[in-house]
Phi, psi and omega in degrees: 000123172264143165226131182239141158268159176184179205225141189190109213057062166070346200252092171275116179234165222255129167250091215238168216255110209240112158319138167233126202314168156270100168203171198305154167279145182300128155336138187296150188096344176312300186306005205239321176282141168205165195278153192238328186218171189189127146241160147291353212234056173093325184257359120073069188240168195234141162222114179295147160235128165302056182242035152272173201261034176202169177276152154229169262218129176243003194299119192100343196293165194234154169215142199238179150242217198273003169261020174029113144206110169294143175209138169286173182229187159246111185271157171321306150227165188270025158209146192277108183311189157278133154104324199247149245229122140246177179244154149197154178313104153324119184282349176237124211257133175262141195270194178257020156225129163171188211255194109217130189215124184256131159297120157273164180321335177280328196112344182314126190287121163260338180189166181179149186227137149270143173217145183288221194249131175076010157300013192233034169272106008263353172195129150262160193232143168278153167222120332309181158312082175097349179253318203246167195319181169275155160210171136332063236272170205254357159267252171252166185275142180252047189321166161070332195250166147307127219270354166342287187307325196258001198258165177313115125034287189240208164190142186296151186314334208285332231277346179268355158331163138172169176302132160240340168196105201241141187242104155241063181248036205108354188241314192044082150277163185214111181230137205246160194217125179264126159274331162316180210267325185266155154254147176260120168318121173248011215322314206228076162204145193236178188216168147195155184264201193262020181254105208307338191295356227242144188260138160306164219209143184267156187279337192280336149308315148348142169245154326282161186311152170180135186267334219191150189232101184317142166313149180018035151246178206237107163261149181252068212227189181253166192266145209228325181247034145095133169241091236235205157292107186073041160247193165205173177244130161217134205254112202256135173273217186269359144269346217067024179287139165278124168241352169175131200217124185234121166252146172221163188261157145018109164078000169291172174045031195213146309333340178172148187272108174264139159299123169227160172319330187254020196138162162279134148192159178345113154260118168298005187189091165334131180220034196318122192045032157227188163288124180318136177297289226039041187310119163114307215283169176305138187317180213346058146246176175080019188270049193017002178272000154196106163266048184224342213282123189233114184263135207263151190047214195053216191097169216041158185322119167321145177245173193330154119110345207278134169224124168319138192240139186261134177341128150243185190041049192274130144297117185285110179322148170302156165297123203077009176304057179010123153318168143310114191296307209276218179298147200274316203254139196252164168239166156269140188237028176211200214257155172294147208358063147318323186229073162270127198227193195274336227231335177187085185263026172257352163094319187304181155084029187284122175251254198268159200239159161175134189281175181243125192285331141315306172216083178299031135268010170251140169250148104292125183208164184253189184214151201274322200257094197359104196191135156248183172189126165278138201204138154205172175336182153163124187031037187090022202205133149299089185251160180288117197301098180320336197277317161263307161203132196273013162224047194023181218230137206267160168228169143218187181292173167304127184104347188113357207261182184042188177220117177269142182275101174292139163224314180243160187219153188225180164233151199245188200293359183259341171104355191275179181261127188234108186244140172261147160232121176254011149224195136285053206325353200264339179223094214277352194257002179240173199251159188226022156357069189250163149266141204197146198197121190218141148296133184270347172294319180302136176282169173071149175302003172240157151236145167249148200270137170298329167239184140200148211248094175265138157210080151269017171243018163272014175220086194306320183263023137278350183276039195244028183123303165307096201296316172313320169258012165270004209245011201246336220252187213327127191237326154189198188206160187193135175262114158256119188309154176256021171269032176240340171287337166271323196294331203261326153125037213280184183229155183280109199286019180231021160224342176079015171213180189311140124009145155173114210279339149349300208288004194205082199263320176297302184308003175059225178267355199193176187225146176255113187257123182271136166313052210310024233346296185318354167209013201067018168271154182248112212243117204261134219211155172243129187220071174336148172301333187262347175106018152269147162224189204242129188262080152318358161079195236224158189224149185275124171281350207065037215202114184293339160215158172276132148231010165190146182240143167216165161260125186264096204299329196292323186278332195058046165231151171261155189205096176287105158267162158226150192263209181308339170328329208207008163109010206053077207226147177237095169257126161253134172265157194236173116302121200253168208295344163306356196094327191264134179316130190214193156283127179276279202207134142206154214237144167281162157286168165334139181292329194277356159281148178290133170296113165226155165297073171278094189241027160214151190203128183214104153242141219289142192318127177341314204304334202269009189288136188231106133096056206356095152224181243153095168328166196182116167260075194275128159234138190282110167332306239219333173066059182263323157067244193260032170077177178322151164078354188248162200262029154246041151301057176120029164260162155313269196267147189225164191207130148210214184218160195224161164327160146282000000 
């Protein structure tokens, strides 16, 4: 048995190298569970992560501690969910230098962590989930839950390495793919495979040889001690801490096992210092550009009538377009076809989105064919509040009439909804482009709006007939106060000078900048007290279309998203030293997400930031997600995390 101690992150963990019997390969899944958290610090408890797309059966399975003699345990439950976590008490009181190493029933290692002394007070964790390096947690342990709350701010550079792809067919190839923004020195980091008899092997000893992994490049070497059937790889940094480990059963890794959004699997066509094919998998994995990336949950049954819609006008993201800052890991965050209503029981149509800045446990989102919904937490899922109304609240025009095609919604500094439509879903061919402003307070199941704002008649060239070009107009909306348009300096285009929210005395605290989908511009509004409003003229996103605005306080930016139209993309706009509103930054979504007409995006306020991270709320139109058969197949909502 080899063991190397060594030290990483503040974390000295032990690295050790476990024979694994010769026995039958383990029920497919098995390669998907890993231990995610471990404390020492007296209840000596373990928690399994799940970050594969189906549950698996854990009934039998073993844990051993630093004296390797497997004993079975009792886990929270006997199978692990997609997405999901059980726990359970070491059956072996675990110390503050010791192990853990888990079994399947057959004896097969699936996973195992070491740590020195007292580190494992009050807990260590992967950050992310099930992926990501080991640390230290810097609170309390976040058994059963996501290890978010508890992990550090940051993570060391090594931690966005990874395995991305191995070939054992004879080439035994090994190819490691850096997700970071830098590059990391691998000078002094070994492999080593799952045959105890085996030395870690150095990567610089290797052909070819190699010191350094560029941001989002790839090193490429051949395996130097043989990979076989029903093995695994573990990639030790220079100390020897596992920074990343991949297993395959039988008939794996041949020609070679690739990192795809949903997993490691079987690839027929090697792709050795490129981007993974991911052939058979769900559409956009496997693009090598955050291989630590998991899209988490969702699964169950369509319910009658809900039908899935599949994407259209799909785009190329501009070139050079920055990933996405925040986690790599997306959740599906709502219940299979939620939001089926009397106006639209095919399920479809979740637009604009928006926390309530009041109380950032709320969410709020619309629906196109006039529908709100107050939505909060429950197990992790963004559900509709039984308390305001458990199938959201029907809306209509001023007088009571039509059904507005709600598509964005803002909150405004009163706390009321301020939602846009751009049609009449009852007269789908002519275009309707209002601002509608509702107390979310008012009883009864329908609401009307108390103002409502038309300027369908500045966008002439929607007006041609066409349910399609009536369908191009207000996409979405966002309140910007206006003590963030004088501090920034923005000028006013209708005086040609600093802003000055006086001169418009009827317009309350802030300007509503609305979305144009049709060409991306953002129609920037005053929106009187008396049912006039003020045209402030119009600001360019750089993006041929909007579907949703938002202000963001953390960033001090408004945020134009576009959906596939334009790559799945997020520009943040700034005041630029002229006074003019202008493009800032734009962000890719997360890699593990479906291109779909994802046409609402919302994030949540600085206040709700935990180890600086922040929610980030995404909804699918069309609830299409990876298609038929994938466990996002009639969900909405997407949930991940952005900077503080």
């Amino acid at each position: 048995m080899c063991a190397a101690s060594l030290t990483f992150s503040g974390l000295i963990v032990t690295g050790l190298l476990v024979a694994q019997p010769a026995a039958a390969a383990d029920p497919s899944g098995y390669q998907n569970v890993r231990i995610n958290e471990v404390t020492s610090a007296g209840n000596d408890t373990v928690e399994l992560y799940n970050g594969g797309p189906a549950a698996v059966s854990i009934s039998g399975w073993k844990m051993s501690d630093d004296g390797f003699s497997p004993q079975s345990f009792s886990p929270s439950a006997s199978s692990i969910p997609a997405g999901g976590f059980v726990t359970f008490n070491s059956p072996k009181g675990l110390g503050d230098s010791d192990k853990v190493v888990l079994y399947t029933a057959g004896g097969t290692v699936v996973d195992r962590v070491d740590w020195a002394t007292d580190k494992a007070k009050p807990a260590i964790a992967r950050c992310g989930d099930g992926t990501g390096g080991w640390v230290t947690a810097t609170t309390a342990a976040t058994f059963g839950s996501a290890n978010a709350a508890g992990c550090p701010a940051s993570v060391p550079a090594a931690s966005r390495v990874r395995i991305n792809e191995v070939g054992s067919d004879g080439s035994d190839t090994v190819e490691l793919y850096n997700g970071g923004t830098s590059a990391v020195s691998i000078g002094s980091w070994k492999y080593v495979d799952g045959d105890t008899s085996h030395s870690a092997a150095p990567i610089s000893s290797s052909s070819p040889s190699a010191t350094s992994i560029p941001a989002g490049g790839y090193v490429t070497f051949a395996s130097t001690i043989g990979l076989g059937d029903n093995d695994a790889l573990f990639l030790l940094d220079g100390s020897g801490n596992t920074v990343d480990s991949v297993t395959w059963a039988t008939g794996g890794a041949k020609p070679s096992d690739e990192r795809c959004a949903t997993g490691f699997q079987t690839s027929a066509n090697a792709t050795f210092g490129a981007v993974n094919s991911c052939a058979g998998s769900t559409p956009g994995g496997g693009t090598g550009g955050t291989p630590t990336g998991r899209l988490l949950g969702g699964g169950g049954s369509l319910t009658s009538g809900c039908a899935p819609e599949a994407p259209g006008g799909t785009g190329a993201k501009p070139a050079g377009t920055p990933a996405w800052p925040g986690g790599p890991d997306v959740t599906i965050a709502d219940n299979v076809c939620a939001f089926t209503t009397s106006t639209g029981p095919e399920g479809r149509d979740v637009s604009g989105l928006a926390f309530d800045p009041a109380n950032p446990s709320v969410l709020w989102a619309a629906k196109n064919k006039n529908w709100l919904y107050k939505l909060v937490k429950s197990n992790g899922k963004w559900v509709p509040d039984a308390t305001w109304s458990a199938t959201g609240k029907q809306i209509r025009f001023a007088g009571g009439t039509g059904e507005p095609d709600s598509e964005g919604l803002t909150v405004g500094p009163d706390g009321h909804l301020y939602v846009t439509s751009e049609r009449d879903n009852t007269k789908n061919t002519a275009p309707k482009d209002t601002v509608l402003e509702f107390d979310p307070n008012a009883t009864g199941s329908t609401l009307t709006p108390l103002h409502q704002w038309d300027m369908t008649s500045q966008f002439p060239q929607l007006d041609t007939g066409s349910k399609d070009d009536a369908n191009l107009g207000f996409e979405g909306v966002g309140y910007v106060p206006d003590s963030w348009l004088t501090a920034n300096g923005w000028t006013d285009p209708l005086t040609g000078s600093a802003y000055n929210p006086a001169n418009y005395p009827l317009h309350g605290a802030g300007l509503f900048f609305a979305g144009l989908e049709y060409d991306g511009t953002l129609h920037v509004y005053g929106l009187n007290s008396n049912g006039s409003f003020t045209t402030f003229g119009t600001v360019s996103t750089g993006k041929p279309g909007v579907m949703d605005v938002t202000f963001d306080a953390g960033t001090q930016r408004i945020v134009a998203t576009c959906d596939n139209t334009c790559g799945e993309t997020h520009t943040f706009l700034k005041v630029n030293a002229s006074g003019a509103i202008v493009p800032d930054v734009t962000y890719t979504n997360p890699a593990v997400m479906p291109v779909d007409n994802l046409e609402g995006f919302a994030l949540a306020p600085t206040s709700t930031c935990a180890n600086g991270f922040r929610e980030a709320v995404w909804s699918d139109d069309g609830i299409y997600g990876f298609g038929s058969g994938t466990s996002s197949y009639g969900h909405a909502l997407y949930s991940g995390t952005f900077p503080c």
